[in-house]
N, C-alpha and C positions, 0 to 999 in steps of 0.2 A: 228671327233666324235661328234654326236651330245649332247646338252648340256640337261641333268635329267632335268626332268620335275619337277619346284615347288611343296611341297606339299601342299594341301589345307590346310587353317587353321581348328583345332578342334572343335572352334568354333568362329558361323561369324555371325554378331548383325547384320543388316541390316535396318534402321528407324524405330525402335522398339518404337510404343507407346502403352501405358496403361490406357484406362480413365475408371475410376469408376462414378458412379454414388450416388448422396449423396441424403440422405434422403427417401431411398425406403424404403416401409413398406415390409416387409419380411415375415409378418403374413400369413400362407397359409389357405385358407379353405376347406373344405370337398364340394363336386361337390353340394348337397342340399343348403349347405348355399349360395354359391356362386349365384344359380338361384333365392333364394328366395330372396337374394341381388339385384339382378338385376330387379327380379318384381318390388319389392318395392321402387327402386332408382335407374334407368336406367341412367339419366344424372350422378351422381356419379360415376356408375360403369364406365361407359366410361370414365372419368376423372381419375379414376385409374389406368386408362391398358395403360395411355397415358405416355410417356417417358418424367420425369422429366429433367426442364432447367437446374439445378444445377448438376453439375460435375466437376470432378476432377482427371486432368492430373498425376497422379504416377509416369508415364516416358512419356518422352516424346523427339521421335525422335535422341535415340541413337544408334551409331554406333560404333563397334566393332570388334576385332579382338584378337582371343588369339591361340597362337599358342601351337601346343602338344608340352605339359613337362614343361610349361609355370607355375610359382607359380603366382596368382594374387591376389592382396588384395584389396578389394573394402570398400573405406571409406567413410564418409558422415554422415554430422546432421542428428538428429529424424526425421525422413516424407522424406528423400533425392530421396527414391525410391529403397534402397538398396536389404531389401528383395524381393520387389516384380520385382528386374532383378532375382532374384538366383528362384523365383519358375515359371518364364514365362522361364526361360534355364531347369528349372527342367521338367518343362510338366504340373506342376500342376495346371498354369491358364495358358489360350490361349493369346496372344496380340491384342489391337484391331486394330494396325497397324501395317504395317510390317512384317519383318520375321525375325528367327532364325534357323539357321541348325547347329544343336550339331552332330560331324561324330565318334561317339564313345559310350559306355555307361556308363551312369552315376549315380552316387551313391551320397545321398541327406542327410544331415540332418539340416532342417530347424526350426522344431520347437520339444519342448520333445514330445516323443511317436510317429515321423514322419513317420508313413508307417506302425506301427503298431496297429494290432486289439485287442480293450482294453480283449475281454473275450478269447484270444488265450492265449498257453503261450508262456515264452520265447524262447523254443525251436522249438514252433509252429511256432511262426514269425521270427524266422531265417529262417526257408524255406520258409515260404512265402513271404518272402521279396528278398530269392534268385532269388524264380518262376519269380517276379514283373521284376527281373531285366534280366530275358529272361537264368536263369543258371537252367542246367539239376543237377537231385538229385546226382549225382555222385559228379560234382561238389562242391557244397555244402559241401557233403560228408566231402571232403578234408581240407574243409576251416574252418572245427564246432568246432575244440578243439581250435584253435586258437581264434576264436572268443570269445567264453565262456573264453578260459584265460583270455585274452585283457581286456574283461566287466570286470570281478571280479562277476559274478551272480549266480557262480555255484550251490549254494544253493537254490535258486529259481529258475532256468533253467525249472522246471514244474508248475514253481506258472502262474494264470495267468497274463499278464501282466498290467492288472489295479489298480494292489496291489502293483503293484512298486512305489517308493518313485520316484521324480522330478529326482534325481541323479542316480536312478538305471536305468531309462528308458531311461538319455540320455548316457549311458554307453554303456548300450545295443546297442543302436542307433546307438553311431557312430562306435563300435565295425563292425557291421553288414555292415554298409556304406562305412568305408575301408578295411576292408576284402576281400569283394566280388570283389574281382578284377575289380572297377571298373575303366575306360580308362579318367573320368572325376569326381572329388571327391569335391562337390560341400556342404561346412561347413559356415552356418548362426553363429548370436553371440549365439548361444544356449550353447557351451561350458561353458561360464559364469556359469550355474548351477553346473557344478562337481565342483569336491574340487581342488584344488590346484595341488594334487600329480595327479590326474588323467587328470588336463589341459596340465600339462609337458606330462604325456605317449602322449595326443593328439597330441601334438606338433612335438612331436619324430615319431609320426606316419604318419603324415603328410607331415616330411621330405623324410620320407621313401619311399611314395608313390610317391613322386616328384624325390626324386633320379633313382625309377626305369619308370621313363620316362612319367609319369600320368602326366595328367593336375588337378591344383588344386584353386579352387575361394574360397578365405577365408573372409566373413566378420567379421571384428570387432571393436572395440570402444578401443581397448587395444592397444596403438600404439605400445607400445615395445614388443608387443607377435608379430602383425604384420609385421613391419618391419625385426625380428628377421627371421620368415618365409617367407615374398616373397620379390623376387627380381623386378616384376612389380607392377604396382599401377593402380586405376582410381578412380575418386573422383566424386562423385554424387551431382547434387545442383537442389534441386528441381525439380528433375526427369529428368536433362539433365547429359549429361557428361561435366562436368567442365574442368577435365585433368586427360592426363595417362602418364605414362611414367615409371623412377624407381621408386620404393617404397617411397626413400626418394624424391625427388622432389614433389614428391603428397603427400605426409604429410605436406610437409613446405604448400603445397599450403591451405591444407585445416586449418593448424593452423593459417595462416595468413587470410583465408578470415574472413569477416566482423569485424577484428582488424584497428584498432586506429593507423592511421601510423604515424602521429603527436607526440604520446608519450603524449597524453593528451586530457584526455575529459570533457565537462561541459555541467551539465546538467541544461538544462533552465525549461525544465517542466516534465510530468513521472517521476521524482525523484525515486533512488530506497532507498524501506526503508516503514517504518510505523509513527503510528503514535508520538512515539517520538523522532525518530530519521532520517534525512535522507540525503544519500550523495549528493553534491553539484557539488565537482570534484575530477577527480584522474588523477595524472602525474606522468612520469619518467622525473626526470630533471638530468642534467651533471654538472660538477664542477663550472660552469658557474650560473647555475639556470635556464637553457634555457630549455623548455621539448623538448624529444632525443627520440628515440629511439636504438641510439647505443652507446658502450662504447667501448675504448680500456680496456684492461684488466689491464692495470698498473693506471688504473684513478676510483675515488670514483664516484657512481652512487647515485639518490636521489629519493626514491619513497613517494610520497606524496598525502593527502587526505583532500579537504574538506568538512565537512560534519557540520550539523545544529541541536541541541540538541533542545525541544520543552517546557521542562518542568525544576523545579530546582531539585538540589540533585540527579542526576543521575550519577552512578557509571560506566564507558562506560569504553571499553578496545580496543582500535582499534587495529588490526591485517592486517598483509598479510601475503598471502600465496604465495610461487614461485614454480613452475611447468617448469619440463625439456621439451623440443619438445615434449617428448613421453606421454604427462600426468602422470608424474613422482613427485612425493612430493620431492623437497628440502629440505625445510627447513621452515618452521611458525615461524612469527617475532611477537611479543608485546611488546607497551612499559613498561616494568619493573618497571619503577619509578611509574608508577599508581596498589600498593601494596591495596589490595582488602579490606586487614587489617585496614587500616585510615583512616583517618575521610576525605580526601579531597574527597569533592562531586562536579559537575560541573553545573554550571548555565545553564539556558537556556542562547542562542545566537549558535554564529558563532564559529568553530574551525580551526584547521589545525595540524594535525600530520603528520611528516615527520621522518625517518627514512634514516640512511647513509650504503648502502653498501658498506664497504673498498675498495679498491684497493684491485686486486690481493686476490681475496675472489672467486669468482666463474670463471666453466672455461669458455674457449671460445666456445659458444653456444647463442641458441637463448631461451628466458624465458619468460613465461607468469604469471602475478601476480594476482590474485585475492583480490580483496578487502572486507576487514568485520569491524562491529561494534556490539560487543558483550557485551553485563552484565551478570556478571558471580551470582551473586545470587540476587534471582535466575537466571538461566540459561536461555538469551533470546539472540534470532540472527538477528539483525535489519536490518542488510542489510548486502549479500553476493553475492555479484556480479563476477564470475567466470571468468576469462582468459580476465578481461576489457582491460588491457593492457597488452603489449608485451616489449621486449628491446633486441638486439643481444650485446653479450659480444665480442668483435674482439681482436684476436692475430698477433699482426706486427713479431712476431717470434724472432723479432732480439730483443735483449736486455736482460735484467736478468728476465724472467717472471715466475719464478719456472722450469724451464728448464735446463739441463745440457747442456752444452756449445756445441756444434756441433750437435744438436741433433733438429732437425725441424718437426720432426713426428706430429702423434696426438698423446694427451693428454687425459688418459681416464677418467672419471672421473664428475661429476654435480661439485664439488668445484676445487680448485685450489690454496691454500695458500700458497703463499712465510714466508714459518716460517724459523724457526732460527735452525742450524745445527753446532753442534761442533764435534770435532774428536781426538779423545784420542789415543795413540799409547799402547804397548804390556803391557808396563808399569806403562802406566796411568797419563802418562807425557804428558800434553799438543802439540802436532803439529800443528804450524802456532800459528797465533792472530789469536785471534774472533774478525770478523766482523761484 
């Protein structure tokens, strides 16, 4: 018997680049001006029509493959090239290299108001949005009350839609975008705008579309939305493909890139900060004083900062911040003993605040710290320096780490404290000593 033929991928990136060009004037004139432009300054005009040296690579020379029913989550810094893969697979700009072949159709929303026309209305550009995507009125038909539920618009459903609010257009939007049965569901960070309760419907509706066998490209900044949603990953670095693989694998990778593997950095010039204050260096050190990047979970951690005050009588509050893998708030440290109320001010010169995280305080995970220097009246922020360093917390599993005695699983949970447990019988009579 011969053996099924593979099926093609959904969709197949082939050296896909992107170069824009920087600094064009965009001004158009009217056919008169132009000639009398040209009378009057011929050498000009020629120097205008001439293609500018400066440019700029978006993507460049990526390759891809996503297969149907495939969740993908494309991560990446500001400028990575993120958007501009989701609207060169959307159709909306051409590549200047390469090719793409999308074998299914695809439903977009890239930015608020994407595909709709501002003086239609709501109910206008649900079918015009259907037509775009090649669906007959019957179709449609079928799909309108569920859209209009989904959005929450009913009430404006004939306003036009230029009157909508940032949050009613992208309701609309994506309403219309997975609805319409499409085979490819192609969502930018434009979610960002709705509220809360309407990110979770997106969310839930996106699984949906991927359960019933759609392909789905999610970008966003939200790790724990993303990772919650796709099972694949790729990671964009200045318009190449860095790495794909599981979702998790390509988070670690993009949280780690341009991090401090040392567990310690110093800065010799750029100093971040102004002019009264500014950081010097910042470390994760071990029980040791060595700067680490790793801890076991049963051993105290030491984050430390030094930084350079400029002037006297400054009331300064050093702070960190700790962050889960997923851009997740821990937990904000200060130190306490500098009570805002007192009279202790600090000299100009050199500093060092360090801070101890316990043993057996956070769980086994990897964390990123942010560093600040803050005056609180009034309120000024001298330097905050975001995800400077990192440090992975590690479980040897075996020994008493908050853990029940046979039990090796994971641990859910950003902390993990070995506290104190006592156990009272029916009575109220002590069972066992406390240990």
């Amino acid at each position: 018997m011969a053996a099924s033929k593979k099926e093609k991928p959904i969709i197949e990136v082939k050296h896909l680049s992107k170069q824009y060009n920087l600094g064009v004037d965009k001004t158009y004139k009217t056919l008169c001006e132009s000639l009398t432009s040209a009378v009057k300054n011929p050498l000009k005009t020629l120097k205008d029509c001439r293609r500018p040296n400066d440019t700029f690579w978006a993507l460049k020379n990526v390759n891809l493959e996503v297969e149907r029913g495939e969740v993908v989550g494309i991560i990446g810094r500001n400028g990575a090239g993120k958007s501009t893969l989701l609207k060169v697979l959307s159709r909306i700009t051409h590549p200047t290299e390469g090719e793409v072949r999308m074998r299914g159709r695809v439903g977009s929303l890239l930015e608020v108001g994407t595909g709709f026309h501002p003086e239609l209305t709501g109910r206008e550009n649900i079918y015009f949005n259907g037509a775009i995507l090649g669906m007959k009125k019957r179709e449609i038909d079928d799909k309108f009350n569920e859209i209009v539920k989904f959005s929450g618009v009913e009430k404006f459903l004939d306003t036009p839609v230029k009157r909508y609010s940032s949050g009613m257009n992208v309701r609309l939007a994506f309403s219309v975008a997975a609805n319409l049965d499409p085979e490819i569901l192609v969502v930018d960070e434009v979610l960002a705008v709705g509220d809360a309760t309407f990110q979770k419907k997106c969310l839930g509706k996106m699984g949906e579309v991927a359960e019933d066998g759609k392909t789905v490209l999610f970008v966003s900044h939200n790790m724990s939305m993303i990772s919650s949603l796709c099972d694949k990953g790729i990671l964009l670095e200045e318009g190449s493909l860095k790495k794909k693989g599981t979702m998790g694998e390509v988070i670690d990778a993009y949280l780690n890139s341009g991090q401090e593997a040392t567990g310690q950095v110093i800065f010799s010039k750029n100093h971040p900060g102004d002019s009264e204050a500014i950081l010097l260096a910042a470390r994760v050190l071990n029980k040791d004083g060595i700067p680490t990047t790793e801890a076991c979970i049963n051993e105290d951690i030491f984050i430390e900062m030094d930084y350079k005050l400029s002037k006297n009588d400054m009331r300064v509050y050093p702070n960190f911040h700790i962050y889960d893998q997923y851009g997740q708030l821990v937990f904000v440290t200060s130190d306490s003993k500098l009570d805002h109320r007192c009279e202790l001010k600090s000299k100009a010169g050199d500093y060092v605040s360090r801070c101890k995280i316990p043993a057996n305080t956070l769980n086994n995970n990897t964390y990123y710290i942010t560093f600040a220097l803050t005056t609180i009246y009034p309120l000024h922020i001298h330097f905050c320096e975001k995800d400077l360093l990192f440090f992975t917390i590690n479980d040897p599993i075996e020994g008493i780490f908050s853990r029940s005695e046979g039990y090796s699983g994971p641990m859910p949970g950003a902390v993990r404290p070995l506290l104190e447990w006592e156990l009272y019988g029916p009575k109220d009579s002590r069972l066992g000593d406390k240990t």
